[in-house]
GUFIDREN-821592 format. One record per residue: residue number from 1; x, y, z of N, C-alpha, C in turn. Coordinates in Angstrom, 3 decimals. Atoms other than C-alpha are relative to their C-alpha. Layout:
BEGIN
NODE  seq      n_px      n_py      n_pz     ca_px     ca_py     ca_pz      c_px      c_py      c_pz
NODE  NUM         X         Y         Z         X         Y         Z         X         Y         Z
...
END
This chain:
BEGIN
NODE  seq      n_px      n_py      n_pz     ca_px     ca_py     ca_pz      c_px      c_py      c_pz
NODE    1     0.662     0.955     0.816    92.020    91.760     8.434     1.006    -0.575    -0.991
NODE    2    -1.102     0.384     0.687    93.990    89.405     6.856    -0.197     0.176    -1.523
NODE    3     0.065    -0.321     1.128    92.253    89.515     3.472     0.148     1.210    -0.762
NODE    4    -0.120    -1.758     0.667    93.169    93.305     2.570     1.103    -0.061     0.208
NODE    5    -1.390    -0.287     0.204    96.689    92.295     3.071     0.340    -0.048    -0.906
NODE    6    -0.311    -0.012     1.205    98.414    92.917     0.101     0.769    -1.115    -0.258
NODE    7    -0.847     1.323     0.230   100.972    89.946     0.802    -0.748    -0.958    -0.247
NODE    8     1.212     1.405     0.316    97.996    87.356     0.540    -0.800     0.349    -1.413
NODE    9     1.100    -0.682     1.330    95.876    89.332    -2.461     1.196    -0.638    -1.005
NODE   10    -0.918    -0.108     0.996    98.681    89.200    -4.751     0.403    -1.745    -1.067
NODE   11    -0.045     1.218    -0.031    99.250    85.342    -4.710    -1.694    -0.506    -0.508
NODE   12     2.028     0.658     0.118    95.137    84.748    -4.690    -0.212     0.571    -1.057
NODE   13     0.308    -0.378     1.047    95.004    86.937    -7.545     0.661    -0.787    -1.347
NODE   14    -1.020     0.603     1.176    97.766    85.104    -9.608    -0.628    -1.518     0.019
NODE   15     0.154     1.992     0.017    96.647    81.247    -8.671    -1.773     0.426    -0.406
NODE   16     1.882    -0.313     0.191    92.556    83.017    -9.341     0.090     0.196    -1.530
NODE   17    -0.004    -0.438     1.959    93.397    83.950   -13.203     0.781    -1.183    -0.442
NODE   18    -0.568     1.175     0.644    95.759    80.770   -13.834    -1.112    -0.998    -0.068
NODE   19     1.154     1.073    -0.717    92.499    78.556   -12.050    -1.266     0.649    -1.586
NODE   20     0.654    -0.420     1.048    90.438    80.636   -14.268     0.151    -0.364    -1.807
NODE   21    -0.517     0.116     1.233    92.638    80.322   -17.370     0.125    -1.408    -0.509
NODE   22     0.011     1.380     0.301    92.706    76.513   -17.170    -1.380    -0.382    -0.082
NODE   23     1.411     0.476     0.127    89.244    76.168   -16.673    -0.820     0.451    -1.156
NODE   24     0.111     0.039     1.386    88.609    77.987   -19.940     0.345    -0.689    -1.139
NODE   25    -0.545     0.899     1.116    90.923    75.884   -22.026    -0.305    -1.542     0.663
NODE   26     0.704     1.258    -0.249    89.266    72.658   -20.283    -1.251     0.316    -0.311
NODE   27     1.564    -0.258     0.566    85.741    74.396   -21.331     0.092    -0.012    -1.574
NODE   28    -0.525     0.113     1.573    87.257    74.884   -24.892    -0.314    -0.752    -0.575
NODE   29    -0.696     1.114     0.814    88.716    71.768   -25.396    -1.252    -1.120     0.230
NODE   30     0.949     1.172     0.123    85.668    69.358   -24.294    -1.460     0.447     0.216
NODE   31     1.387    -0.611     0.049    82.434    71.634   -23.366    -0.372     0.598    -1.136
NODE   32     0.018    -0.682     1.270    82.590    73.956   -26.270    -0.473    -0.965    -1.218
NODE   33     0.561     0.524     0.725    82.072    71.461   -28.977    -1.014    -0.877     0.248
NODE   34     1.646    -0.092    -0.048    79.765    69.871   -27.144    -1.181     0.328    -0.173
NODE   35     1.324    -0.542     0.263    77.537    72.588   -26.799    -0.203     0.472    -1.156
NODE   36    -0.015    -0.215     1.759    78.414    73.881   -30.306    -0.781    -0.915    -0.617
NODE   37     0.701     1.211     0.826    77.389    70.584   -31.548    -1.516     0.203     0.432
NODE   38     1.662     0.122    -0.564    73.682    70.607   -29.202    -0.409     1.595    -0.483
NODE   39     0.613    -0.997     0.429    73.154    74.275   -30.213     0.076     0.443    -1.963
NODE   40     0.282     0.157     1.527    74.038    73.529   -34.109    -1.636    -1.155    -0.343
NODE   41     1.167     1.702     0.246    71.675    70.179   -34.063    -1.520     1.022     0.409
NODE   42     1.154    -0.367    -0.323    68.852    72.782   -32.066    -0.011     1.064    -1.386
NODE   43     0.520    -1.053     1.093    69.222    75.331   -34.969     0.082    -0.643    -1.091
NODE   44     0.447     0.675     1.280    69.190    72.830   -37.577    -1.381    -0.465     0.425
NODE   45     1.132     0.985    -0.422    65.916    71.359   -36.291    -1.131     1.488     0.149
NODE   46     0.977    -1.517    -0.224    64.403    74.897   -35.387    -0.265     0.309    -1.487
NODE   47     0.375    -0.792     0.907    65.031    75.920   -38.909    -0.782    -1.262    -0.963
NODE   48     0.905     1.366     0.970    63.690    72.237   -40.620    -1.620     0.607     0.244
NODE   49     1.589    -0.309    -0.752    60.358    72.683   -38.327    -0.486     1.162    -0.508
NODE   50     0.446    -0.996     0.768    60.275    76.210   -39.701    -0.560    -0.567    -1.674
NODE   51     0.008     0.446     1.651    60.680    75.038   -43.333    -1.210    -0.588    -0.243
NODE   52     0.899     0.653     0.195    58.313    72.366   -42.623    -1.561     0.810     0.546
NODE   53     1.294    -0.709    -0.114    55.457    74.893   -41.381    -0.039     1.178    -1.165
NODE   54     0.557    -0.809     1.486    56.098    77.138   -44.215    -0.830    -0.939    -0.832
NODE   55     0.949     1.114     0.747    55.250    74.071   -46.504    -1.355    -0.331     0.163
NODE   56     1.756    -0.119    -0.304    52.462    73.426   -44.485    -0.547     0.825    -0.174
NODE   57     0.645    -1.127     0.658    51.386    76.711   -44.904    -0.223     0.059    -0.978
NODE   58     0.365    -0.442     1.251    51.606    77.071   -48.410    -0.743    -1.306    -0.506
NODE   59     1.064     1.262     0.262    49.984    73.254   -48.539    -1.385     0.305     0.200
NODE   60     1.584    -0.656    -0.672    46.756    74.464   -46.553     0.024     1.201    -0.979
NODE   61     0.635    -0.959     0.728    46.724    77.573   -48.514    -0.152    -0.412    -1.582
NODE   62    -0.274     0.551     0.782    47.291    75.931   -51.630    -1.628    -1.035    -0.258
NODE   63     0.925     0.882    -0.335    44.645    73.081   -50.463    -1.568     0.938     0.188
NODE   64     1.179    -0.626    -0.069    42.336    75.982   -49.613    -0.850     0.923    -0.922
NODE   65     0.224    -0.390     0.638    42.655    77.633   -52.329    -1.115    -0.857    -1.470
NODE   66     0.883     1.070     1.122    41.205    74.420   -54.450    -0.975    -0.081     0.488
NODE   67     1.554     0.330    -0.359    38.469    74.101   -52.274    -0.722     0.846     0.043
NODE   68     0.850    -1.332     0.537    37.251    77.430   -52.644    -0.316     0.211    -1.413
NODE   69     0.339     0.001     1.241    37.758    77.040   -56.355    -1.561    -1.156    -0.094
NODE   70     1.213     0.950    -0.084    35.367    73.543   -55.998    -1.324     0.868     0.631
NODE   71     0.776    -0.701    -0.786    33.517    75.695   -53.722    -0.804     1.158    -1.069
NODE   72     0.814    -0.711     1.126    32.763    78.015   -56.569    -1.033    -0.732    -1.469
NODE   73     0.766     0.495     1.139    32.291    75.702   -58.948    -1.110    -0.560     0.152
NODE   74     0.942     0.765    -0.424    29.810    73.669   -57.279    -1.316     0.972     0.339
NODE   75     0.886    -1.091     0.517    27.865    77.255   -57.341    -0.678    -0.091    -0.897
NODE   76     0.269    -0.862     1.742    28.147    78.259   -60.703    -1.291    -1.812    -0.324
NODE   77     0.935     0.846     0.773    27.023    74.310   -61.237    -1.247     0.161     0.613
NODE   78     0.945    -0.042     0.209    24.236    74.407   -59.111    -1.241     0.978    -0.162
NODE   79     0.702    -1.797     0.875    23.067    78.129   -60.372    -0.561    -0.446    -1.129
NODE   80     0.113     0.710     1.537    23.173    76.169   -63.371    -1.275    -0.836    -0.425
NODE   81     0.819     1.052    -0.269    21.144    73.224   -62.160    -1.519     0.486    -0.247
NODE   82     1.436    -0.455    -0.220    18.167    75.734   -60.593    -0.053     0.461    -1.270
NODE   83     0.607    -0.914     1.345    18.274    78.003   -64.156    -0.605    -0.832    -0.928
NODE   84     0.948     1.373     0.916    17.853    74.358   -65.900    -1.399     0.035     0.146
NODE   85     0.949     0.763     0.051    15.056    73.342   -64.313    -0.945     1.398     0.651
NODE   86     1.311    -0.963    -0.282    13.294    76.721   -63.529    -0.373     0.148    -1.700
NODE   87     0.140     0.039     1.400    13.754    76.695   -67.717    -0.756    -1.022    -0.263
NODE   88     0.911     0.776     0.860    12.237    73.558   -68.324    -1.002     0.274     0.848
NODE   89     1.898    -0.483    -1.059     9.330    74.192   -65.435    -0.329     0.516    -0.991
NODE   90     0.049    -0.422     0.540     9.087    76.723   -67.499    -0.700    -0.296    -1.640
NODE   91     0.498     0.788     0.977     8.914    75.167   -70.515    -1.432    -0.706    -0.232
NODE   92     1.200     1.329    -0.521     6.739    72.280   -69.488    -1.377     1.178     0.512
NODE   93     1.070    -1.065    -0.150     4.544    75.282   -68.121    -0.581     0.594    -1.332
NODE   94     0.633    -0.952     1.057     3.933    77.192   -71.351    -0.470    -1.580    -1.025
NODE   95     0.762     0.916     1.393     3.546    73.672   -73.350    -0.979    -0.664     0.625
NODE   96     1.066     0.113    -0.565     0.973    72.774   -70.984    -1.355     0.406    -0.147
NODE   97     0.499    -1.221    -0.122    -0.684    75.986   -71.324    -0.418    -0.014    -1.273
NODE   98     0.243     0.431     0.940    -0.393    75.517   -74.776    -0.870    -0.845    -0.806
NODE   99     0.577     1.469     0.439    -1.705    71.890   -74.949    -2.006     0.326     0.159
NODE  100     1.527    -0.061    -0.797    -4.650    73.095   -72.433    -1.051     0.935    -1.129
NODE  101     0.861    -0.664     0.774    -5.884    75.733   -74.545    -0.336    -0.173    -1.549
NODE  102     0.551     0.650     1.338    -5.922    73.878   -78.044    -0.958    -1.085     0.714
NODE  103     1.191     1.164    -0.200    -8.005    70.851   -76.065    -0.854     0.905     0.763
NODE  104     1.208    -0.946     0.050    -9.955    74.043   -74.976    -0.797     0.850    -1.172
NODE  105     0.596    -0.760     1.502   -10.389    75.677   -78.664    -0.751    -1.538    -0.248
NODE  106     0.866     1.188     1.059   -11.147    72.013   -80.082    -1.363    -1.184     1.084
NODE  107     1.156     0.453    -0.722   -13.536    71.237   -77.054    -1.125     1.392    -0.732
NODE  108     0.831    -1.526     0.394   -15.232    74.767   -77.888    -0.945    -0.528    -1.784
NODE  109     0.231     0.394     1.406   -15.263    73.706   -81.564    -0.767    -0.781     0.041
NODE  110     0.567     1.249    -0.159   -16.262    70.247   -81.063    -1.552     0.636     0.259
NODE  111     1.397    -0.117    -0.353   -19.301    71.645   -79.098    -1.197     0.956    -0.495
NODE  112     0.907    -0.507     1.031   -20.261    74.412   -81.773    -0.497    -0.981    -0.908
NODE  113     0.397     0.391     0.836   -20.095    72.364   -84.024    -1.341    -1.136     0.015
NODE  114     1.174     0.341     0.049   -22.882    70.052   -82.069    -0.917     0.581     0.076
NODE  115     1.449    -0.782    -0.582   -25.014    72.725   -81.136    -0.415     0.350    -1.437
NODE  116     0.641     0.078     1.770   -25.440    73.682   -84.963    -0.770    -1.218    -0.317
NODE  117     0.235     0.620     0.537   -25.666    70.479   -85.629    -1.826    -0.658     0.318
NODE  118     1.185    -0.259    -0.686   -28.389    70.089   -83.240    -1.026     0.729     0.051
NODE  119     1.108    -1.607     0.674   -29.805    73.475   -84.233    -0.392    -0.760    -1.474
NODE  120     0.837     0.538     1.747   -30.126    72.150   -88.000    -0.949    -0.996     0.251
NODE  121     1.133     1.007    -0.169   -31.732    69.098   -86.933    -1.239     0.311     0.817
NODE  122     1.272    -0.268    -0.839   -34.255    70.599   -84.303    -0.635     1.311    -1.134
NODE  123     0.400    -0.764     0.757   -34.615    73.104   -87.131    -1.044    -0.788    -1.348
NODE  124     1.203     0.516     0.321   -35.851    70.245   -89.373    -0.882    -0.578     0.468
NODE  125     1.423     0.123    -0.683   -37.928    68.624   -87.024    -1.053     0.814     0.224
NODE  126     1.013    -0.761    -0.213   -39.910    71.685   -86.796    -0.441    -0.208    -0.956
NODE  127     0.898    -0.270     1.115   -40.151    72.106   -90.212    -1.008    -1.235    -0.394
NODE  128     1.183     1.644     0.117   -41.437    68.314   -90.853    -0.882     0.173     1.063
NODE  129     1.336    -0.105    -0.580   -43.582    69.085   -87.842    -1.261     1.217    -0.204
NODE  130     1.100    -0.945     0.571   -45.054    72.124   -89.195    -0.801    -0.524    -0.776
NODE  131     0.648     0.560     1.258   -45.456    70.413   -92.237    -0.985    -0.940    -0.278
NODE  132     0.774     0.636    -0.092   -47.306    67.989   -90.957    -1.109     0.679     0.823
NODE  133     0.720    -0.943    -0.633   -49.630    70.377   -88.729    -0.570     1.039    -1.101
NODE  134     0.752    -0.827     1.016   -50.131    72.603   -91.616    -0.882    -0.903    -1.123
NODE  135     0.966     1.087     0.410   -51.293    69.621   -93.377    -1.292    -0.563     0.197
NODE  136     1.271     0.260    -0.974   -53.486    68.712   -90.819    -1.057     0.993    -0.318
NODE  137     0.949    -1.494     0.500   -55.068    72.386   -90.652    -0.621    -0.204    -1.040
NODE  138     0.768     0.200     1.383   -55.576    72.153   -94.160    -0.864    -0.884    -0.280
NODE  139     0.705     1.000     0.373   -57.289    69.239   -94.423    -1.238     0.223     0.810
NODE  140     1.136    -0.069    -0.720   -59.475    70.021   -91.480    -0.687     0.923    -0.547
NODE  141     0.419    -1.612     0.588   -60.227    73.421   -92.925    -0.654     0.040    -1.174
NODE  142     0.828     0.694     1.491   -60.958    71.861   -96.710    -0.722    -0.682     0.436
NODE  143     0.408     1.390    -0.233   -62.141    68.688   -95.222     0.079    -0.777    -1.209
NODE  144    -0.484     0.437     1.158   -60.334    67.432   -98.176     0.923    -0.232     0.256
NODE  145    -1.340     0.763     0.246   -57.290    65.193   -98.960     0.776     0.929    -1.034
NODE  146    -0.349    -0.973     1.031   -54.783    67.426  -100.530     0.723    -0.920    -0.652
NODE  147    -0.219     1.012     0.876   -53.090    65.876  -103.095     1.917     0.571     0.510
NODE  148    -1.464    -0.148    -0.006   -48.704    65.424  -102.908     0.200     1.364    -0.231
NODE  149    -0.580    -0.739     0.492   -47.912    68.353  -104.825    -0.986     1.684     0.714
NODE  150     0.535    -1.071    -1.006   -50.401    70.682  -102.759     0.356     0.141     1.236
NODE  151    -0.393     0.291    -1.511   -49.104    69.343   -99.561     1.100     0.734     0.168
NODE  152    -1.529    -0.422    -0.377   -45.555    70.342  -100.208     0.056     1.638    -0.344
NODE  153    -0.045    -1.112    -0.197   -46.762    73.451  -101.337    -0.378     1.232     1.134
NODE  154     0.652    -1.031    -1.245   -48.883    74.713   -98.584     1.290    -0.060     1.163
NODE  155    -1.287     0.317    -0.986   -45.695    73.218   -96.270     1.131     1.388    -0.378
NODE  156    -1.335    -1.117     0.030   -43.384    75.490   -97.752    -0.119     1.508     0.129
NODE  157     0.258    -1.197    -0.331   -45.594    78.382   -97.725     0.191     0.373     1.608
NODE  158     0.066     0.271    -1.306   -46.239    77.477   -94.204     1.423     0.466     1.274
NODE  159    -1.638    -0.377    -0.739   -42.257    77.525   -93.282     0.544     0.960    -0.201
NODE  160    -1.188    -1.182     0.374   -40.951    80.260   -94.949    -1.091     1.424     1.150
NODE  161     0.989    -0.837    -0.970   -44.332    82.057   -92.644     1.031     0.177     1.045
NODE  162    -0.256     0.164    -1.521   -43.252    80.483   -89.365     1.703     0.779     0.082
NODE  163    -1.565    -0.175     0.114   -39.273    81.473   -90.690     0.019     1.726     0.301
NODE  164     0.297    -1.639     0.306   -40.634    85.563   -91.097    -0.070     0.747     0.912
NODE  165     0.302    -0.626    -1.809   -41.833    85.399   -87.912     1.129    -0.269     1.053
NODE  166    -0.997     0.372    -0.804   -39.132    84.198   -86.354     1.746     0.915    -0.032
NODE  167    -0.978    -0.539     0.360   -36.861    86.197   -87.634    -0.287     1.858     0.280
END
């Protein structure tokens, strides 16, 4: 086999590491900063894009953090709102309540005060109708005209009677 001769290896090995050795210092001299350059430009851009999602991150958290604050506040206000207006309900309830039961005392009142008033007056109509009935009596009973000052007396005897009994 010719390739295991040592006279042929020796030569293929020397022109295989010079072939080699040039093709490194032609990768050097014009690939190398090439790719240097495309793998600086990808790790400047990798680490921007980073940078710029931290930012975003701390923007959104930042952003979320305010809207959770609004988010509270818009609580507390309308905690605020219902305690208002369960307070004035409230309110408006007891001065209602209030109102109702003075135009219930001064209806109450109002209507003692007609039924008395009504009582006194059906109290003198009796008596003027006694007074005139005991009059009567009397006269039928004398068959005599009593005179003024007998009339008003027998009347008053008459009432303070019907008052004795009534009592």
């Amino acid at each position: 086999m010719p390739q295991f001769d040592l006279h042929f290896l020796t030569p293929l090995t020397f022109w295989s590491i010079i072939s080699f050795i040039i093709l490194m210092a032609i990768l050097y001299k014009y690939a190398l900063p090439a790719i240097t350059e495309i793998l600086d430009s990808r790790q400047k851009t990798i680490i921007d894009e980073i940078d710029r999602a931290e930012k975003l991150r701390k923007d959104a958290e930042k952003t979320l953090a305010e809207y959770q604050e609004k988010l509270q506040y818009a609580f507390q206000k309308s905690e605020e709102v219902v305690n208002d207006a369960v307070k004035k309900a409230e309110e408006i309830h007891q001065k209602k309540l209030y109102e109702t039961n003075a135009e219930k005392e001064k209806i109450l009142s109002d209507a003692r005060k007609t039924i008395e008033f009504e009582k006194d007056k059906a109290l003198i109509e009796i008596r003027t109708h006694a007074v005139y009935l005991t009059i009567a009596a009397t006269e039928k009973l004398t068959r005599k005209t009593l005179t003024d000052a007998d009339s008003i007396r027998l009347a008053e005897e008459s009432i303070e009677d019907v008052f004795k009994t009534m009592r």
